[in-house]
C-alpha positions in Angstrom: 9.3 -27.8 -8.1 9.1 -26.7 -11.7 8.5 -23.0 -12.6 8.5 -22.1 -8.9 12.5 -20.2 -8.8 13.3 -17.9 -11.3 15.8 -14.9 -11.9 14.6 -11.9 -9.9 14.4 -8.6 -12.2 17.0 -5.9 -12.1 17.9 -3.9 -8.5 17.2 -0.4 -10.5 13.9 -1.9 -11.7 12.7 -2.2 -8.3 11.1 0.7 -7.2 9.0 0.5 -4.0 9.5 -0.8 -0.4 9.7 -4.5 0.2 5.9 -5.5 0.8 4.8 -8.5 3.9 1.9 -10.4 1.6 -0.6 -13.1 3.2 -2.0 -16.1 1.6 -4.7 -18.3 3.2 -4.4 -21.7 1.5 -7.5 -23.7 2.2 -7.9 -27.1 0.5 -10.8 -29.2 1.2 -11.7 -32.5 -0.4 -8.9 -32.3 -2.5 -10.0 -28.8 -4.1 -8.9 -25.8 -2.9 -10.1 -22.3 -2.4 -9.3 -20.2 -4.9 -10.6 -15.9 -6.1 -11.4 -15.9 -9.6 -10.0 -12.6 -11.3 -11.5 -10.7 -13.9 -9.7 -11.2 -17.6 -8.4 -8.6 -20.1 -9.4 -9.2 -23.7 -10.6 -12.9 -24.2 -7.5 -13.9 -21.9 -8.5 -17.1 -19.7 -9.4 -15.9 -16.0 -6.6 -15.8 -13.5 -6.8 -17.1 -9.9 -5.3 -16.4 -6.5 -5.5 -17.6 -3.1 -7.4 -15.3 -0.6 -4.8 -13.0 1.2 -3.4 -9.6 0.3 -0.8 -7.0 2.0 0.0 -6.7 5.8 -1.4 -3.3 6.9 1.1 -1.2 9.5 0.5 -2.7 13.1 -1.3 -5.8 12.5 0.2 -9.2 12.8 0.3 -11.6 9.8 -2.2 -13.5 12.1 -4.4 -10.7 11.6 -3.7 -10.3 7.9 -4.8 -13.4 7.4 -7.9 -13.2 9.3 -8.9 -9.4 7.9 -8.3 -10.6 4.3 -10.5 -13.8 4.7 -13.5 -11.8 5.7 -12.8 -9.3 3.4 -12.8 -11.4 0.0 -14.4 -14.4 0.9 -16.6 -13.6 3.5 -15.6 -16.4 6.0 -14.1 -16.4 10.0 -11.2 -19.1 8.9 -8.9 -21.1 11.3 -5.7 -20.7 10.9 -4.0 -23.6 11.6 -0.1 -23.0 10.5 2.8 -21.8 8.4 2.4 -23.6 4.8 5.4 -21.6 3.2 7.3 -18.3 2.4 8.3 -17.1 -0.8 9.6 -13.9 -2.6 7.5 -13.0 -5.3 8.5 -10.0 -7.8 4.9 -8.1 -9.2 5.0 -6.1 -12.3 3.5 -3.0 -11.4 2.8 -1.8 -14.8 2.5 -3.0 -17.9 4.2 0.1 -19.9 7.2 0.1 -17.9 10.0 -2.5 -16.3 9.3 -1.8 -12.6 8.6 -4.2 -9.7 7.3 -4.6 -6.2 9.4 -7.0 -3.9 6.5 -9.4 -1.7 7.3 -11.6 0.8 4.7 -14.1 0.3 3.3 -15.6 3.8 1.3 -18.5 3.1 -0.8 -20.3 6.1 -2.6 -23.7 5.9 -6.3 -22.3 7.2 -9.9 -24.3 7.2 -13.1 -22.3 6.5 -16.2 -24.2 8.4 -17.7 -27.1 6.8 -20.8 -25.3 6.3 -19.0 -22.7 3.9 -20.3 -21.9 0.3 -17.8 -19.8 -1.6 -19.0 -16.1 -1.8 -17.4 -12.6 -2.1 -16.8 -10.5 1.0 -17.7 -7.2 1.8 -14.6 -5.4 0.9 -13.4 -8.1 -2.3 -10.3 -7.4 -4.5 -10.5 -4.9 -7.1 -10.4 -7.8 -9.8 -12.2 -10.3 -7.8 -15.2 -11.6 -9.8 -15.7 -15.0 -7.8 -14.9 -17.4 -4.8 -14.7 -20.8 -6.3 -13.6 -24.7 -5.3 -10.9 -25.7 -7.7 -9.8 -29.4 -7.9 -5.9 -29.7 -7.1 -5.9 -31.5 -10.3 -6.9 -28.3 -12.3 -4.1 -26.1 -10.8 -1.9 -27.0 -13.7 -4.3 -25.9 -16.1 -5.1 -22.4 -14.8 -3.6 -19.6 -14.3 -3.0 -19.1 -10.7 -1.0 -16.5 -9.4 2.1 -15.4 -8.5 3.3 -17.7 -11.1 4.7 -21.2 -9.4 2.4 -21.1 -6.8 0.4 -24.0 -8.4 3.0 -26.3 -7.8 3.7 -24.8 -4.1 0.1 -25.4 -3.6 0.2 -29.1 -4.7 3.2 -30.0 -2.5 1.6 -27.8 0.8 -1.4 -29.8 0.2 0.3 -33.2 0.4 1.8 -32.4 3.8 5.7 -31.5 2.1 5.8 -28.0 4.0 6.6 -25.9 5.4 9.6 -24.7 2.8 11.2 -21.4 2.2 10.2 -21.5 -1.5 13.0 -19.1 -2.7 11.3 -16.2 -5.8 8.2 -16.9 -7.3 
């Protein structure tokens, strides 16, 4: 799996409490279900799977479920455990800290009848819902980085894997 293990940052640059992170990985007709984030300064958009953090109480189960309707506006199936990964997230660009995620990702199916749409409550950088071809994954910027190729091999039925850091 190429780019998908790399060094972790510094102990004293991480800064914040380990954080539980839910990814709904839905791939249909060999595309698969991506939100489009907005770009800074003529950079090429950036892409992640629908998902976000695990509030206090609720089961990842949940997570998944809450995060689906939120940002893209679907009632999804969840139908298993693709893989887990750490992932270290800059928080800011100014300084050298991180947040530690634990990266929960779940094989789930929207229903056949689904158009890709924002949700009611959609990311702060989400711009779109979009199909993208499993082909194209290479050739965008999905994050967190190495999650393209985690995506391929979950999608060809090689899963579920502890991925290692993203």
């Amino acid at each position: 799996m190429k780019n998908a293990v790399q060094s972790q940052p510094p102990v004293e640059s991480i800064t914040l409490p380990i954080r539980n992170s839910v990814r709904a990985l839905i791939v249909r007709n060999k595309q698969v279900l991506l939100l489009r984030k907005r770009c800074r300064n003529g950079e090429e958009p950036r892409y992640s799977m629908p998902g976000g953090g695990q509030d206090r109480g609720e089961t990842l189960h949940e997570c998944v479920l809450r995060e689906c309707r939120e940002e893209i506006a679907a009632k999804v199936d969840i139908i298993g455990l693709a893989h887990v990964a750490n992932a270290f997230k800059p928080l800011d660009a100014k300084s050298v800290s991180y947040r530690q995620q634990v990266e929960f990702v779940f094989y789930c199916r929207v229903p056949k009848n689904y158009k890709p749409r924002q949700g009611s409550k959609p990311d702060k950088n989400q711009v779109a819902v979009e199909w993208v071809s499993l082909q194209r994954l290479q050739k965008i910027d999905l994050r967190p980085q190495g999650m393209a190729d985690l995506v391929r091999r979950a999608a060809s039925g090689r899963g579920p894997i502890y991925a290692g850091t993203l």
